[in-house]
PDBQT receptor file of N, H, CA, C and O in Angstrom, charges set to zero:
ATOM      1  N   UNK A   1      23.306 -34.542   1.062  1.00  0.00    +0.000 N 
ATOM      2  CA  UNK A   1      24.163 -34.327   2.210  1.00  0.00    +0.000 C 
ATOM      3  C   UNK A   1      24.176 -32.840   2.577  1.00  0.00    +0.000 C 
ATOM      4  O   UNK A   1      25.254 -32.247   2.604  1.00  0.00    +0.000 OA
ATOM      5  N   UNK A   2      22.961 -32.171   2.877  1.00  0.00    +0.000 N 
ATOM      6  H   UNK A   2      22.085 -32.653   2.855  1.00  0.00    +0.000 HD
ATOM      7  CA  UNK A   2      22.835 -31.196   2.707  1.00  0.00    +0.000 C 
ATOM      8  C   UNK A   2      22.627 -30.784   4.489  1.00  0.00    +0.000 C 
ATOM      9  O   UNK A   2      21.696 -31.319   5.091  1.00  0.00    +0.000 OA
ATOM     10  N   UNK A   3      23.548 -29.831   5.212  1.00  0.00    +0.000 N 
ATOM     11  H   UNK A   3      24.304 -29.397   4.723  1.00  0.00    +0.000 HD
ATOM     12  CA  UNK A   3      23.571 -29.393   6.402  1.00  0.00    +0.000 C 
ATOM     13  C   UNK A   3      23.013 -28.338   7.154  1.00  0.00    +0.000 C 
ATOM     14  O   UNK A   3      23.287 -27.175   6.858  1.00  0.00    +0.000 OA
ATOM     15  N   UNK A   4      22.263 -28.610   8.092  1.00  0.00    +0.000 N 
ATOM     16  H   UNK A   4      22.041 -29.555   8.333  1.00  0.00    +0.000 HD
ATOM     17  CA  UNK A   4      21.750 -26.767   8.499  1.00  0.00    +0.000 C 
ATOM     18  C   UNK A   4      22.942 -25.998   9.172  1.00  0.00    +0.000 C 
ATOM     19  O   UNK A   4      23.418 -26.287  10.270  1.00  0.00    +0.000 OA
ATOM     20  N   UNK A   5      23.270 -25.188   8.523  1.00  0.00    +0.000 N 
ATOM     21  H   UNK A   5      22.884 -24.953   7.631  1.00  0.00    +0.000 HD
ATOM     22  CA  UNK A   5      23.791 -23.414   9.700  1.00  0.00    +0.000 C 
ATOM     23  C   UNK A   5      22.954 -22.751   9.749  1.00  0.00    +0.000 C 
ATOM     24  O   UNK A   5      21.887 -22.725   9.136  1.00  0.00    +0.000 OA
ATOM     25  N   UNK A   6      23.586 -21.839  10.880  1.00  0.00    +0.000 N 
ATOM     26  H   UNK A   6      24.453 -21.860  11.378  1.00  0.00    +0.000 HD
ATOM     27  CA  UNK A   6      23.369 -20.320  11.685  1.00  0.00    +0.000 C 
ATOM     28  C   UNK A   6      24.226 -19.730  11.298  1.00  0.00    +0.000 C 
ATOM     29  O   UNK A   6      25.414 -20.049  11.360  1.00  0.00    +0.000 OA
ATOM     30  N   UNK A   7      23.730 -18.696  10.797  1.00  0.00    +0.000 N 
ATOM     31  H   UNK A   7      22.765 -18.437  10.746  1.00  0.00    +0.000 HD
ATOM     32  CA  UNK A   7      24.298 -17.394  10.173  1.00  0.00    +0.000 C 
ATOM     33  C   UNK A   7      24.164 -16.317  11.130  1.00  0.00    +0.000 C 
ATOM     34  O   UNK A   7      23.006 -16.042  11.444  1.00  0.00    +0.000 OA
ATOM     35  N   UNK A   8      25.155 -15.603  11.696  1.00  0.00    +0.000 N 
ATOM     36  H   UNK A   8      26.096 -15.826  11.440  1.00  0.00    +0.000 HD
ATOM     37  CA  UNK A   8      25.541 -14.573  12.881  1.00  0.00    +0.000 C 
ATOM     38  C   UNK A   8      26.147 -13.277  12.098  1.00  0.00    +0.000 C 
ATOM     39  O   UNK A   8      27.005 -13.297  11.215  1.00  0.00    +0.000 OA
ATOM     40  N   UNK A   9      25.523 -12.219  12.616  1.00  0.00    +0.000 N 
ATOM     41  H   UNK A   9      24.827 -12.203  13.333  1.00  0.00    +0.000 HD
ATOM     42  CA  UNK A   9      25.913 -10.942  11.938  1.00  0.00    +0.000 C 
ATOM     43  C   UNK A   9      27.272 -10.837  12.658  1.00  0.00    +0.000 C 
ATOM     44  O   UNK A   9      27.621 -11.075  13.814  1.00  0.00    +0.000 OA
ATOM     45  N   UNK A  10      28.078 -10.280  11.276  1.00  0.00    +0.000 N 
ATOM     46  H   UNK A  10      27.795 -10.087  10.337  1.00  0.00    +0.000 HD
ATOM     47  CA  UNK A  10      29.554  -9.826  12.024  1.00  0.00    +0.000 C 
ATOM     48  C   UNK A  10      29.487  -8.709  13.490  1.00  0.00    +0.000 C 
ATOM     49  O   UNK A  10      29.947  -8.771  14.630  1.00  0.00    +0.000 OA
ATOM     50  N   UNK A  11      28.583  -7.630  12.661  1.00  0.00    +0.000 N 
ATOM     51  H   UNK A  11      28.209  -7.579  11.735  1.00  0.00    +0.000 HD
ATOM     52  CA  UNK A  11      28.717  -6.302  14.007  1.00  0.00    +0.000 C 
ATOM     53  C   UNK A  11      28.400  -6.974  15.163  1.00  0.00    +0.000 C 
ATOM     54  O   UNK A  11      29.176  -7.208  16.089  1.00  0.00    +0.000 OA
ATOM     55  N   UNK A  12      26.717  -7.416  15.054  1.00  0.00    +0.000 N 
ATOM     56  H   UNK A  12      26.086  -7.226  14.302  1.00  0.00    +0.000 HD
ATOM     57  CA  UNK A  12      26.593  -7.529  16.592  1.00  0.00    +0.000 C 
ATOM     58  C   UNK A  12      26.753  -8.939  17.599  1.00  0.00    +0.000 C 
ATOM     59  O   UNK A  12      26.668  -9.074  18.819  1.00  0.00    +0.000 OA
ATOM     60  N   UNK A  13      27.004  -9.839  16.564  1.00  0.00    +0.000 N 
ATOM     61  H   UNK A  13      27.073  -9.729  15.572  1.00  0.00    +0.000 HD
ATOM     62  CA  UNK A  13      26.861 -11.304  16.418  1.00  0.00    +0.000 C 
ATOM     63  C   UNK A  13      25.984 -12.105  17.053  1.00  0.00    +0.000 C 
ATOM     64  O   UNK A  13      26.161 -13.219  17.545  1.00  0.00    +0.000 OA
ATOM     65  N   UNK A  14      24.704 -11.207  16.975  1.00  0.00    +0.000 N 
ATOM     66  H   UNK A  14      24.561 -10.302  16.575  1.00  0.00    +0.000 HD
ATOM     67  CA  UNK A  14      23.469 -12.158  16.870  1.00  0.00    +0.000 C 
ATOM     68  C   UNK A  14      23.123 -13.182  15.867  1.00  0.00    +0.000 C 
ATOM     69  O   UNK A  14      23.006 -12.857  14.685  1.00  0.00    +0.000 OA
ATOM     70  N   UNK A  15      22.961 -14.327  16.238  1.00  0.00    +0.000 N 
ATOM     71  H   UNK A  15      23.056 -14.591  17.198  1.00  0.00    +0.000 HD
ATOM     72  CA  UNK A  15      22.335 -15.354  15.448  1.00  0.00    +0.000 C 
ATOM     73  C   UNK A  15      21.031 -15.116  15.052  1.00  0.00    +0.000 C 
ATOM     74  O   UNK A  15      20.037 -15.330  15.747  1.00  0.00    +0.000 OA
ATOM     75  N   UNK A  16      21.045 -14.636  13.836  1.00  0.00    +0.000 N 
ATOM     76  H   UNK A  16      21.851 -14.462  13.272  1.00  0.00    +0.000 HD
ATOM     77  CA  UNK A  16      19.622 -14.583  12.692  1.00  0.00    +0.000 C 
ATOM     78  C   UNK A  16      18.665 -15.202  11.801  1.00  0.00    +0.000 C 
ATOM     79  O   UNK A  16      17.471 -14.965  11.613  1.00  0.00    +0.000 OA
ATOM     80  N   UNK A  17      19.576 -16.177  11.215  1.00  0.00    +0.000 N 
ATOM     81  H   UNK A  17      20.546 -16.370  11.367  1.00  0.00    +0.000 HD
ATOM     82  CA  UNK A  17      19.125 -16.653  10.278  1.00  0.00    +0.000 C 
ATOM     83  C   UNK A  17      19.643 -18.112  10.063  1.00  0.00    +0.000 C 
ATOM     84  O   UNK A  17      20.701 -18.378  10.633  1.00  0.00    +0.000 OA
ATOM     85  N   UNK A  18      19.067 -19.069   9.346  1.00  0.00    +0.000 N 
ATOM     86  H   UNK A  18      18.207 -18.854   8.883  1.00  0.00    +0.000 HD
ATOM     87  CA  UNK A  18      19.055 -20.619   9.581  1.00  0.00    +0.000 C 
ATOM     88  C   UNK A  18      19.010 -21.033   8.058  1.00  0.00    +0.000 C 
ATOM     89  O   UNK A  18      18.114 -20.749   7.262  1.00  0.00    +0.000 OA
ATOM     90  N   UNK A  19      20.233 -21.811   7.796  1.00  0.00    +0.000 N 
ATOM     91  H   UNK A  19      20.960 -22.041   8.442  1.00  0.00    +0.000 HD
ATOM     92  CA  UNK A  19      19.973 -22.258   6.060  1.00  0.00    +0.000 C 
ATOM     93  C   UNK A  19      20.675 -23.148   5.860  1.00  0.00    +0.000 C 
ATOM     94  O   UNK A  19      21.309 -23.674   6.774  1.00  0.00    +0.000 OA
ATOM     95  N   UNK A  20      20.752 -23.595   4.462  1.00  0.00    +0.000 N 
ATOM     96  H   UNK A  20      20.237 -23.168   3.719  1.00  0.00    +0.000 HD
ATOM     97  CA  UNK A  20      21.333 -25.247   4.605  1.00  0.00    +0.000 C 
ATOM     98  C   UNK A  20      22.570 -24.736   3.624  1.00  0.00    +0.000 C 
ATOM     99  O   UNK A  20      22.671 -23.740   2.907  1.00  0.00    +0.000 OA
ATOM    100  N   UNK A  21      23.386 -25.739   3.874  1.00  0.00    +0.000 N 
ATOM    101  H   UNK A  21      23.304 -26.548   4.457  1.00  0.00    +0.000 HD
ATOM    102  CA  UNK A  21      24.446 -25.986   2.822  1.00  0.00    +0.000 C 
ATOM    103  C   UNK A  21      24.915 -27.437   2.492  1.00  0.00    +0.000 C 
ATOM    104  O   UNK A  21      24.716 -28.358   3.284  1.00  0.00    +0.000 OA
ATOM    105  N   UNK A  22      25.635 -27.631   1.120  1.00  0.00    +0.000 N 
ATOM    106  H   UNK A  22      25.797 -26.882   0.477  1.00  0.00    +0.000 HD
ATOM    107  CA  UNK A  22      26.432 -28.852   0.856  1.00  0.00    +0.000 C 
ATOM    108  C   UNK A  22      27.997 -28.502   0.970  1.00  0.00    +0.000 C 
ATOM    109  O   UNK A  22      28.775 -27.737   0.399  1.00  0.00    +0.000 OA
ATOM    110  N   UNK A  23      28.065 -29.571   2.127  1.00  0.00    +0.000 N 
ATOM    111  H   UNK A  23      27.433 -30.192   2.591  1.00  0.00    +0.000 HD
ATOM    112  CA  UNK A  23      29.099 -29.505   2.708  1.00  0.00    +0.000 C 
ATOM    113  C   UNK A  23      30.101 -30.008   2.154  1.00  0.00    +0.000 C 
ATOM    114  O   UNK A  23      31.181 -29.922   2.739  1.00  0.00    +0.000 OA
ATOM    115  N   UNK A  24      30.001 -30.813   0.603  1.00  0.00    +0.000 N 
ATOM    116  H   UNK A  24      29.124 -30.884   0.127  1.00  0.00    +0.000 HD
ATOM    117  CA  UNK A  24      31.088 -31.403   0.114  1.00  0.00    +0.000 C 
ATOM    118  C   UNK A  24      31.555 -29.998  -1.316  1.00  0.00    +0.000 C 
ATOM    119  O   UNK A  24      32.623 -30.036  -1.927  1.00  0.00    +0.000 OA
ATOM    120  N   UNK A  25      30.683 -29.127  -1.504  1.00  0.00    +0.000 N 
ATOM    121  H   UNK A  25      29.816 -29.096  -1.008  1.00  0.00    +0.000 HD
ATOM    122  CA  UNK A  25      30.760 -28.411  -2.432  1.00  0.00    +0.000 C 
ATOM    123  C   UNK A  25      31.935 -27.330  -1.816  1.00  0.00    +0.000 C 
ATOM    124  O   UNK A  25      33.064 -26.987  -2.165  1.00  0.00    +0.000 OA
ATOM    125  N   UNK A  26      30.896 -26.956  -0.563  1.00  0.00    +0.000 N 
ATOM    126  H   UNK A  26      29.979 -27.234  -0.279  1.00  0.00    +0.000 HD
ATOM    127  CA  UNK A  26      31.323 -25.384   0.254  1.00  0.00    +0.000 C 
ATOM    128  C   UNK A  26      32.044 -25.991   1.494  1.00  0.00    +0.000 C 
ATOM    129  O   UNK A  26      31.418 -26.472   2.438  1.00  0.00    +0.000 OA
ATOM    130  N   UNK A  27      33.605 -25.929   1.418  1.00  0.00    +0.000 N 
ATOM    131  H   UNK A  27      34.113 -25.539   0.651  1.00  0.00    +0.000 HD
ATOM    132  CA  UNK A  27      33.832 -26.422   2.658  1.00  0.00    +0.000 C 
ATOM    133  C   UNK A  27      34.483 -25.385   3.620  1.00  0.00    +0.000 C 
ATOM    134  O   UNK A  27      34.834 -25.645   4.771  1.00  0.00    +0.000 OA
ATOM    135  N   UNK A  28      34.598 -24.199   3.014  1.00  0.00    +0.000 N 
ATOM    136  H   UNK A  28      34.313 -23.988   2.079  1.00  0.00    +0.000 HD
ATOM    137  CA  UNK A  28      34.894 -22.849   3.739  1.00  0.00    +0.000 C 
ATOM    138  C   UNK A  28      33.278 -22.273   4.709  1.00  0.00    +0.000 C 
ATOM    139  O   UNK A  28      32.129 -22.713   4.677  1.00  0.00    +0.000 OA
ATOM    140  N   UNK A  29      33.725 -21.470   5.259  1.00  0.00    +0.000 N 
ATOM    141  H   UNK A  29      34.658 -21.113   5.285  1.00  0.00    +0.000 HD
ATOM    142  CA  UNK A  29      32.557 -20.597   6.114  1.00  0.00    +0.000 C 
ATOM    143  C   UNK A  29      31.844 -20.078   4.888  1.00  0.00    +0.000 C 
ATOM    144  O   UNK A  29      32.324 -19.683   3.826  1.00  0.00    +0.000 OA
ATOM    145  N   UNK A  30      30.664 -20.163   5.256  1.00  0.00    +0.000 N 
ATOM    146  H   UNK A  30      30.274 -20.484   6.120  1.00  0.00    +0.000 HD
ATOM    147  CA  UNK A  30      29.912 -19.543   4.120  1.00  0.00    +0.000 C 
ATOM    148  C   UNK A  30      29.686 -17.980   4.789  1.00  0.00    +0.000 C 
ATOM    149  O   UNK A  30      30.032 -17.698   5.936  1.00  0.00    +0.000 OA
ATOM    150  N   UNK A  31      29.115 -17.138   3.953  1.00  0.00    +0.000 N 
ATOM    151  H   UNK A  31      28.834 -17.367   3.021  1.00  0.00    +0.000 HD
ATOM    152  CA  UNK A  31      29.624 -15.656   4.072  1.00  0.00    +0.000 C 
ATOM    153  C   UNK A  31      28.612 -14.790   3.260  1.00  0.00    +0.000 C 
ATOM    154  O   UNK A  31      28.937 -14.648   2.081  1.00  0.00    +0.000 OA
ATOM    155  N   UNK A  32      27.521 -14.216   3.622  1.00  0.00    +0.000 N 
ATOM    156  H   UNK A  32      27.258 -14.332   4.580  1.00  0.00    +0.000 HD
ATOM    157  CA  UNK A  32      26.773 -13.439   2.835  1.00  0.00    +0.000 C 
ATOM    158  C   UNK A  32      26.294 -12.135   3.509  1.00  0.00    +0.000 C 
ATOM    159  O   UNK A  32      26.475 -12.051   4.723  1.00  0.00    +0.000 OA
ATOM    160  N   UNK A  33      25.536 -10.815   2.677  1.00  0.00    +0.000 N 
ATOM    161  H   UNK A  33      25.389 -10.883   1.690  1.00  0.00    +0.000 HD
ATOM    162  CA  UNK A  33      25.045  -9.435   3.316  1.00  0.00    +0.000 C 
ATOM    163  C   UNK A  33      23.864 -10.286   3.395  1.00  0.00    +0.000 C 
ATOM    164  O   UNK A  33      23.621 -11.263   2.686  1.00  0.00    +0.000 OA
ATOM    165  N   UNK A  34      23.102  -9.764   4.414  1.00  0.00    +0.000 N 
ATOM    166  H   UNK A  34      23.300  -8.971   4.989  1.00  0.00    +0.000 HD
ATOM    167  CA  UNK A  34      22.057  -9.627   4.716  1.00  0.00    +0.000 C 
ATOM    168  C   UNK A  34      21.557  -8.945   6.046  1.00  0.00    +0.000 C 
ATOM    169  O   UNK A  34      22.219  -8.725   7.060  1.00  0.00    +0.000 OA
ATOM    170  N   UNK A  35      20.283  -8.674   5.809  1.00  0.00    +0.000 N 
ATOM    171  H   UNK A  35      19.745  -8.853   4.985  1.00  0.00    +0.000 HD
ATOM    172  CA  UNK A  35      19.052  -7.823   6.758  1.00  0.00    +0.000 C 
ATOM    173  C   UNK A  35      19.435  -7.888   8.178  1.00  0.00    +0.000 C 
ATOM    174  O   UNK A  35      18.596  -8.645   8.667  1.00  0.00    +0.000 OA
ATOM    175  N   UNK A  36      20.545  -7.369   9.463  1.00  0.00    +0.000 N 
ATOM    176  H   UNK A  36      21.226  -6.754   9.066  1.00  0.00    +0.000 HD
ATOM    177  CA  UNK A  36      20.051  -7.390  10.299  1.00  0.00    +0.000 C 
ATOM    178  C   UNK A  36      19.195  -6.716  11.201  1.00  0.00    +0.000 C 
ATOM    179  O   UNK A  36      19.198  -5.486  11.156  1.00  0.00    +0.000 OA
ATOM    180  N   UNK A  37      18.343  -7.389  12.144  1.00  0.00    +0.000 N 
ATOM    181  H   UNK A  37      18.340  -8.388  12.180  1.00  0.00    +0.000 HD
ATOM    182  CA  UNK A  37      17.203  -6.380  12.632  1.00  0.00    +0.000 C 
ATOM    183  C   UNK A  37      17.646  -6.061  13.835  1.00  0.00    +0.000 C 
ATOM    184  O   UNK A  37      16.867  -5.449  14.566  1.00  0.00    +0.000 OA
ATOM    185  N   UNK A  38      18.473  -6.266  14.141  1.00  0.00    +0.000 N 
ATOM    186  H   UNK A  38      19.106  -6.763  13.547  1.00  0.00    +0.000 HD
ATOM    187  CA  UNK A  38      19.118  -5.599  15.472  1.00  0.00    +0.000 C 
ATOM    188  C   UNK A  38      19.831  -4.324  15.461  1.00  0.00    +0.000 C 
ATOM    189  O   UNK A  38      19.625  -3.390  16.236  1.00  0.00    +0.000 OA
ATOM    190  N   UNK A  39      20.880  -4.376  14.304  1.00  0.00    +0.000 N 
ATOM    191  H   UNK A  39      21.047  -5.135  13.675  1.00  0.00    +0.000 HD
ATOM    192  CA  UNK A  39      21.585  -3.268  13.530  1.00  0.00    +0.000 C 
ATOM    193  C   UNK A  39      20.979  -2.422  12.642  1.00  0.00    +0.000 C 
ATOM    194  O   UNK A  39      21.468  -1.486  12.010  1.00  0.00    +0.000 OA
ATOM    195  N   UNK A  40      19.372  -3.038  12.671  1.00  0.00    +0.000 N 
ATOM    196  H   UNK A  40      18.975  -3.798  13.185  1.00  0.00    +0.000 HD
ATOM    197  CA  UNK A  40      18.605  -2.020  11.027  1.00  0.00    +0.000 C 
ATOM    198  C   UNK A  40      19.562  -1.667  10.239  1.00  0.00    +0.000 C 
ATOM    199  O   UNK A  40      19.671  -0.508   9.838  1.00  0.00    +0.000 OA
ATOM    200  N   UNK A  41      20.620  -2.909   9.820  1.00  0.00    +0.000 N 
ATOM    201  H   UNK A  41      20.531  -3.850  10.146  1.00  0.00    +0.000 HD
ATOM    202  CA  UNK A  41      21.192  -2.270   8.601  1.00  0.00    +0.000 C 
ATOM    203  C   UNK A  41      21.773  -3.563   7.750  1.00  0.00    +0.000 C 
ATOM    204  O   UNK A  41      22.279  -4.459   8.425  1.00  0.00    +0.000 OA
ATOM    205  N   UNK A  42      21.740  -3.706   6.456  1.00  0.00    +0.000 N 
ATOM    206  H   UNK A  42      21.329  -2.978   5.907  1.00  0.00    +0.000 HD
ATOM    207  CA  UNK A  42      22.407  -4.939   6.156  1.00  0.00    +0.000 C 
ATOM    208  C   UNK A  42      23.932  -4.799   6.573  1.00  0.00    +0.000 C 
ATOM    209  O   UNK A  42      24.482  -3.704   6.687  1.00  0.00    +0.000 OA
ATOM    210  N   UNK A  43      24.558  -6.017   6.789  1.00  0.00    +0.000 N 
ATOM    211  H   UNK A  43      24.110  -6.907   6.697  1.00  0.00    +0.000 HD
ATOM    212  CA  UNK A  43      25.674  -6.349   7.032  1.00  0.00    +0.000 C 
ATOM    213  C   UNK A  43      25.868  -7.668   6.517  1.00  0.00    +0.000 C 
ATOM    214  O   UNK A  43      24.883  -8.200   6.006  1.00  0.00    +0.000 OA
ATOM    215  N   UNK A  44      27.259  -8.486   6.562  1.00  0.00    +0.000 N 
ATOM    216  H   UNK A  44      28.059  -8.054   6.977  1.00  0.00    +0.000 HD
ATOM    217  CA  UNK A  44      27.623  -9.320   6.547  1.00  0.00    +0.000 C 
ATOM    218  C   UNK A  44      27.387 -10.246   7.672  1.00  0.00    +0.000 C 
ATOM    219  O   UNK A  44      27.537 -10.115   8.887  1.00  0.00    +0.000 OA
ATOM    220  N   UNK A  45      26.914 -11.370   6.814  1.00  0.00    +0.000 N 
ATOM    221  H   UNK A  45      26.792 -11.477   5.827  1.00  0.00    +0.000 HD
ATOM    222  CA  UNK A  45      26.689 -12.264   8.291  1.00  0.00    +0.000 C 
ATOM    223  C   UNK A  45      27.198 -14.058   7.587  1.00  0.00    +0.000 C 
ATOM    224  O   UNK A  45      26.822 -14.624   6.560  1.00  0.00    +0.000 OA
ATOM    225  N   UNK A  46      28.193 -14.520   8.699  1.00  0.00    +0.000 N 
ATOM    226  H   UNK A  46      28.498 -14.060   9.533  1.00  0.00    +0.000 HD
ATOM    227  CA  UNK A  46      28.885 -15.661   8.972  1.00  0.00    +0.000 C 
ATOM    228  C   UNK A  46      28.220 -16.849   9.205  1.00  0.00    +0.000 C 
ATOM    229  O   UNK A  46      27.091 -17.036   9.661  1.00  0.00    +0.000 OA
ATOM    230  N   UNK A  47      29.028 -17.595   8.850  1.00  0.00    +0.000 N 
ATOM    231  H   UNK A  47      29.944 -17.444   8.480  1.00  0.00    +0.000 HD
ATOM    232  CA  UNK A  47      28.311 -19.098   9.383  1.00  0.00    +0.000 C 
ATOM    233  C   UNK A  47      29.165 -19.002  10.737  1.00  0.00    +0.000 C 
ATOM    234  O   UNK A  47      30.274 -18.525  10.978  1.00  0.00    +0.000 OA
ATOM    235  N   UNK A  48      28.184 -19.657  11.535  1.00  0.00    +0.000 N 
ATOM    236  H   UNK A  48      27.283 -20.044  11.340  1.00  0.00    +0.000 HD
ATOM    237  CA  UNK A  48      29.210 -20.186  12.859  1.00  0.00    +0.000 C 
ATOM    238  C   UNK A  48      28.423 -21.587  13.205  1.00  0.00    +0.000 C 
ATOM    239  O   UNK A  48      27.372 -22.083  12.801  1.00  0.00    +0.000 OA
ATOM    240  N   UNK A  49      29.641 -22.074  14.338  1.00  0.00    +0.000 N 
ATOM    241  H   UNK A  49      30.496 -21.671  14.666  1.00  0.00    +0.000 HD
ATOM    242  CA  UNK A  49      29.808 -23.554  14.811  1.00  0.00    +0.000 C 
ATOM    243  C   UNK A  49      29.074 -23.897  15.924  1.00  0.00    +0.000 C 
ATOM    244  O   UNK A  49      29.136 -25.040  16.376  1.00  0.00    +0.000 OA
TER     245      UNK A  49
C-alpha cells in the first residue's frame, strides 16, 4: 500500500522530487533536507497534496 508524493522545497516551493511512502506507517507529512537546484542549496523539502 505503498503511495507516490511530491516533495516541494520549503524556500522556493518548487516541486522536485517524486517518492513513495506507506501510508499506514507515516501518516504525518513526510519531511526531509535535500538538494534544491533552484536554491543551489540543500533545504528542507515537504510532502504536498
Amino acid at each position: 500500500m505503498r503511495e507516490r508524493i511530491t516533495l516541494a522545497c520549503t524556500d522556493c516551493k518548487q516541486r522536485n522530487y517524486n517518492t513513495t511512502k506507506d501510508k499506514r506507517k507515516q501518516t504525518a507529512r513526510f519531511e526531509i533536507k535535500k538538494y534544491c537546484r533552484f536554491c543551489r542549496k540543500h533545504t528542507a523539502h515537504r510532502e504536498t497534496r
